[in-house]
N, CA and C atoms as a LAMMPS dump frame, in Angstrom:
ITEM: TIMESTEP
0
ITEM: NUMBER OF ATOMS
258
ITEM: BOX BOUNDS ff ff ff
-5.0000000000000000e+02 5.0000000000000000e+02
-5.0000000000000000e+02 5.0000000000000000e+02
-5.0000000000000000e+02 5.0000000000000000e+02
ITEM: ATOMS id mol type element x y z
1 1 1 N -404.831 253.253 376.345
2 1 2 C -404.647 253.786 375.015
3 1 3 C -403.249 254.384 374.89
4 2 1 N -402.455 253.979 373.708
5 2 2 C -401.43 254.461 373.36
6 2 3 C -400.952 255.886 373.294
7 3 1 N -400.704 256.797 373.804
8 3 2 C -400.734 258.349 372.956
9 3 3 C -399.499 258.928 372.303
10 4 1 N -398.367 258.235 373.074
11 4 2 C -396.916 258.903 371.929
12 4 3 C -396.305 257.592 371.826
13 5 1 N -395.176 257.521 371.293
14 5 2 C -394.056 256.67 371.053
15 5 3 C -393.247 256.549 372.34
16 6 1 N -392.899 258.117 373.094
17 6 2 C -391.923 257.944 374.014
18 6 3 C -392.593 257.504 375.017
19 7 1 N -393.591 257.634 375.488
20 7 2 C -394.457 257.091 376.807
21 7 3 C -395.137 258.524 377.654
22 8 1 N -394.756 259.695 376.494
23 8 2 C -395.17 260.879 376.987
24 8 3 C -396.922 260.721 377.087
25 9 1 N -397.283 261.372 377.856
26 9 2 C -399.14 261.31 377.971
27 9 3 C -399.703 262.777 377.213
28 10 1 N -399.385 262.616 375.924
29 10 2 C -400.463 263.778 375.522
30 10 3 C -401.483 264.306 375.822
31 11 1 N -402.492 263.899 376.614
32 11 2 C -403.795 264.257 377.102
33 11 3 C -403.41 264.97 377.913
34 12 1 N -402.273 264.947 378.755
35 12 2 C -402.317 265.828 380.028
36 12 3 C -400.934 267.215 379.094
37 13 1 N -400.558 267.073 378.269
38 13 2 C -399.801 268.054 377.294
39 13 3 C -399.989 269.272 377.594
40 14 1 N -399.093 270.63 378.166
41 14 2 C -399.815 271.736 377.605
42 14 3 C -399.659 272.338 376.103
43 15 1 N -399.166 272.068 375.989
44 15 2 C -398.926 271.935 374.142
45 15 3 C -399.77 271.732 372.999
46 16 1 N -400.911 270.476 373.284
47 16 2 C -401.105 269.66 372.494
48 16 3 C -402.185 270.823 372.099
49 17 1 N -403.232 271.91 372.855
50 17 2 C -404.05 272.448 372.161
51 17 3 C -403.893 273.765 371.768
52 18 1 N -402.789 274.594 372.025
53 18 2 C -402.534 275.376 371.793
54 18 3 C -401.493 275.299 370.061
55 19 1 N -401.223 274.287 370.386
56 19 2 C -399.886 274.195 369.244
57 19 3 C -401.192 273.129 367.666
58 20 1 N -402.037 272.542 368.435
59 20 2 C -402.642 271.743 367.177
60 20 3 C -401.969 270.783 367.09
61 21 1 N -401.36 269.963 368.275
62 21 2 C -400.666 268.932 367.846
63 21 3 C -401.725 267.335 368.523
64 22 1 N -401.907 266.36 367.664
65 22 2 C -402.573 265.676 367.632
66 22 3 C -401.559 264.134 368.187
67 23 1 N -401.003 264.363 368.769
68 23 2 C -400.047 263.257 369.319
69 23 3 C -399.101 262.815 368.55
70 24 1 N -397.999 262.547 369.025
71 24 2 C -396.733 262.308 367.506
72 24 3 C -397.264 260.523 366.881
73 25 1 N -398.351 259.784 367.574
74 25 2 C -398.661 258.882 366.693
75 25 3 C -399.21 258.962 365.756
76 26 1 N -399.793 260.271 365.805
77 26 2 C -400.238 260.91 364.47
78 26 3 C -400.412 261.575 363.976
79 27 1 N -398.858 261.999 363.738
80 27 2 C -398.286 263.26 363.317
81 27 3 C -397.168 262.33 362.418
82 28 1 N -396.623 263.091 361.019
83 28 2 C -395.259 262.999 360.839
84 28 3 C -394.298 264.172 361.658
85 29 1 N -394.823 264.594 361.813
86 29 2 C -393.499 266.187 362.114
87 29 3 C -394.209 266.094 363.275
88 30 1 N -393.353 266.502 364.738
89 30 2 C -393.406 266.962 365.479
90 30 3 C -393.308 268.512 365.118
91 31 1 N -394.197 269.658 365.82
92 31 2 C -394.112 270.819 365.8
93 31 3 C -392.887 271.451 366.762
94 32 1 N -392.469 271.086 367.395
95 32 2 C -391.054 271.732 368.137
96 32 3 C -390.027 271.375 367.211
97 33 1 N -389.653 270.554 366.279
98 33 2 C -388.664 270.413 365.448
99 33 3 C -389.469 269.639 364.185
100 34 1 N -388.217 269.287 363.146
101 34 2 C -388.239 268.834 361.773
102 34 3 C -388.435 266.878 362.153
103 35 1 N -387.825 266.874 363.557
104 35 2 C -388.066 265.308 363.412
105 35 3 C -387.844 265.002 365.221
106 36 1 N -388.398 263.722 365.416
107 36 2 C -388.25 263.649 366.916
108 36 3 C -386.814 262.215 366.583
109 37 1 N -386.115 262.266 367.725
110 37 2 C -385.169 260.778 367.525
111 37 3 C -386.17 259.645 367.795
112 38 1 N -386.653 260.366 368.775
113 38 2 C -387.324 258.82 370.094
114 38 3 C -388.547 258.42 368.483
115 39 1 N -389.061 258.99 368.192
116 39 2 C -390.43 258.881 367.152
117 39 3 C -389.957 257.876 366.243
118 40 1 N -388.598 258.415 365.595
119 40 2 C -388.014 257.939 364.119
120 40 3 C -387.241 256.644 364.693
121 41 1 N -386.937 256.483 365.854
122 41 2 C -386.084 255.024 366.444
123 41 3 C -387.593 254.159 366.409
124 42 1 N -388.435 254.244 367.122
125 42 2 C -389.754 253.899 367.694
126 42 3 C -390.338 253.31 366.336
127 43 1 N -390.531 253.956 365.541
128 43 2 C -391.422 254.086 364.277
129 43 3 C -390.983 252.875 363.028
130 44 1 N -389.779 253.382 362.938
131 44 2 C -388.682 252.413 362.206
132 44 3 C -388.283 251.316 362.332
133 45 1 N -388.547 250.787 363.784
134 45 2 C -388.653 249.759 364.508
135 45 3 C -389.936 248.95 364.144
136 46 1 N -390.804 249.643 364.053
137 46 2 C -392.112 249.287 363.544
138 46 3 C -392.839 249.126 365.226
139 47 1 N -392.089 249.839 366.425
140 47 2 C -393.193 249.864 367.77
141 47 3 C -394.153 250.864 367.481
142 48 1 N -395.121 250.524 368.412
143 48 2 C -396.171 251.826 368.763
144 48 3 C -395.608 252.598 369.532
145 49 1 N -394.758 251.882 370.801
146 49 2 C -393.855 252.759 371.584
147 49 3 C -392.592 252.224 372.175
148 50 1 N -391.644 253.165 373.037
149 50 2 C -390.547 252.417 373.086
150 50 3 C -390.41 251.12 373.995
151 51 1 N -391.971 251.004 375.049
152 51 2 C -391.766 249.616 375.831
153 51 3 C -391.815 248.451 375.016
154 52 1 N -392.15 248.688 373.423
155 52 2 C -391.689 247.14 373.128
156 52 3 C -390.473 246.691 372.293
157 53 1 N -389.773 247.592 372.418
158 53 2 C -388.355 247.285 372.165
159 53 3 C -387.391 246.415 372.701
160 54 1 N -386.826 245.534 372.662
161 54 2 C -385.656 244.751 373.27
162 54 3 C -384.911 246.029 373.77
163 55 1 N -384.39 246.716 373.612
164 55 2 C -383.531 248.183 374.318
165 55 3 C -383.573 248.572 375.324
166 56 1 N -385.026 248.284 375.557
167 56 2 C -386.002 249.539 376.436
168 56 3 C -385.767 249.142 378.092
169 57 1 N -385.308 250.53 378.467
170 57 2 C -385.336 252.097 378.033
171 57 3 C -384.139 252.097 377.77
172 58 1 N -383.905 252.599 376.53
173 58 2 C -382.409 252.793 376.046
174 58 3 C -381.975 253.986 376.319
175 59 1 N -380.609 254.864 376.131
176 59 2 C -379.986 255.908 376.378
177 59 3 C -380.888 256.749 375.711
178 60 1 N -381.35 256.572 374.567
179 60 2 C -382.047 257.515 373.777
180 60 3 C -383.325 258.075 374.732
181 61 1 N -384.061 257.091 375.022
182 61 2 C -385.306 257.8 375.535
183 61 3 C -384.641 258.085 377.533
184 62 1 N -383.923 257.255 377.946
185 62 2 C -383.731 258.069 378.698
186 62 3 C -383.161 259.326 378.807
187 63 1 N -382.127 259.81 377.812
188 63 2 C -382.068 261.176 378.024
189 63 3 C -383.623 262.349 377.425
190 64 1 N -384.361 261.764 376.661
191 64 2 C -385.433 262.556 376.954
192 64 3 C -386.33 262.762 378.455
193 65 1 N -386.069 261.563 379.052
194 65 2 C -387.235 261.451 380.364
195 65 3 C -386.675 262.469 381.05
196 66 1 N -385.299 262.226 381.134
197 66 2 C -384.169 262.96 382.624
198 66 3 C -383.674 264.23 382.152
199 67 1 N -384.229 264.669 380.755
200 67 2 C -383.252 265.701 380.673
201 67 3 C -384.019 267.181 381.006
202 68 1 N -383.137 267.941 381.421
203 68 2 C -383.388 269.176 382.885
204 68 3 C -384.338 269.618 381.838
205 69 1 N -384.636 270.459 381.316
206 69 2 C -385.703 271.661 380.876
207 69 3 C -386.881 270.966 380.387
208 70 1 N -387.241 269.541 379.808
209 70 2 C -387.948 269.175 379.047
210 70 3 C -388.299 267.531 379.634
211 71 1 N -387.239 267.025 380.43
212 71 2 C -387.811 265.886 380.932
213 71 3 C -388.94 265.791 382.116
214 72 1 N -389.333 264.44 382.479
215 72 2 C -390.596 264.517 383.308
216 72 3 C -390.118 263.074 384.354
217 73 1 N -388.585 263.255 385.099
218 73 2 C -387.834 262.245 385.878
219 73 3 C -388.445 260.789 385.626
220 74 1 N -388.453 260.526 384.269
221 74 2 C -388.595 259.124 384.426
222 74 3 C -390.208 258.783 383.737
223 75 1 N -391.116 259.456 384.113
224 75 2 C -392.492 259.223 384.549
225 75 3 C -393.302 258.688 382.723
226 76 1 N -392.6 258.868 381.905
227 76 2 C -392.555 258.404 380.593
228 76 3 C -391.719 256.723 380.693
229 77 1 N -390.988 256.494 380.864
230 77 2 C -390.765 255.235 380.621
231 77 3 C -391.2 254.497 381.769
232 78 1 N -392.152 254.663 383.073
233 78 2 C -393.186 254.415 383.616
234 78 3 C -394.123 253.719 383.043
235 79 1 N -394.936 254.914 382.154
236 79 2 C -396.439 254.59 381.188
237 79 3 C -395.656 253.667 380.207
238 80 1 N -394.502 253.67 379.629
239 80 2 C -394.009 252.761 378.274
240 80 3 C -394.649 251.364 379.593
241 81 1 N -393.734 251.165 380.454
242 81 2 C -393.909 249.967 381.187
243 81 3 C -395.282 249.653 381.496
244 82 1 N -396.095 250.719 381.527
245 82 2 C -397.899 250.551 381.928
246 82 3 C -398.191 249.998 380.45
247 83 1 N -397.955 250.66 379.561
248 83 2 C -398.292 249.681 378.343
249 83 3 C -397.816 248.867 377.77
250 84 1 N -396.829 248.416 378.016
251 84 2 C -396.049 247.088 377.91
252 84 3 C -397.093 245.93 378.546
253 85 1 N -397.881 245.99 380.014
254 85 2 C -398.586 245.395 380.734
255 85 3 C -400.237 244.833 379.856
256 86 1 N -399.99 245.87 379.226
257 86 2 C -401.741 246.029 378.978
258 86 3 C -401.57 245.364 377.321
């Protein structure tokens, strides 16, 4: 099952129940900001997520995976590739 755009795993989120956030596939607004990039590239594209992009993994979502305070080394464009499979 699909759960974000970036290949993030909402189910395992600590966020998702404290904040009321229902996965950015179905969400317009992310609750940490007014808009996500990875969501609005993803979305606009017309993917479910970024593994089915010709790009993928582009600069964009890799600086979300790798980046120090908020990334998860990679382990998101992992699951994009697990659902790319499936």
């Amino acid at each position: 099952m699909i759960e974000s755009n970036c290949g993030l795993l909402c189910s395992e989120c600590s966020y998702r129940e404290p904040m009321g956030c229902s996965g950015c596939i179905h969400i317009d607004r992310p609750f940490w900001a007014d808009s996500c990039p990875v969501k609005d590239c993803c979305t606009g594209q017309q993917h479910k997520h970024c593994g089915q992009c010709v790009k993928f993994p582009c600069e964009l979502l890799k600086q979300f995976a790798y980046d120090e305070k908020q990334g998860d080394n990679g382990r998101r464009i992992e699951q994009c590739q697990n659902w790319q499979a499936n």
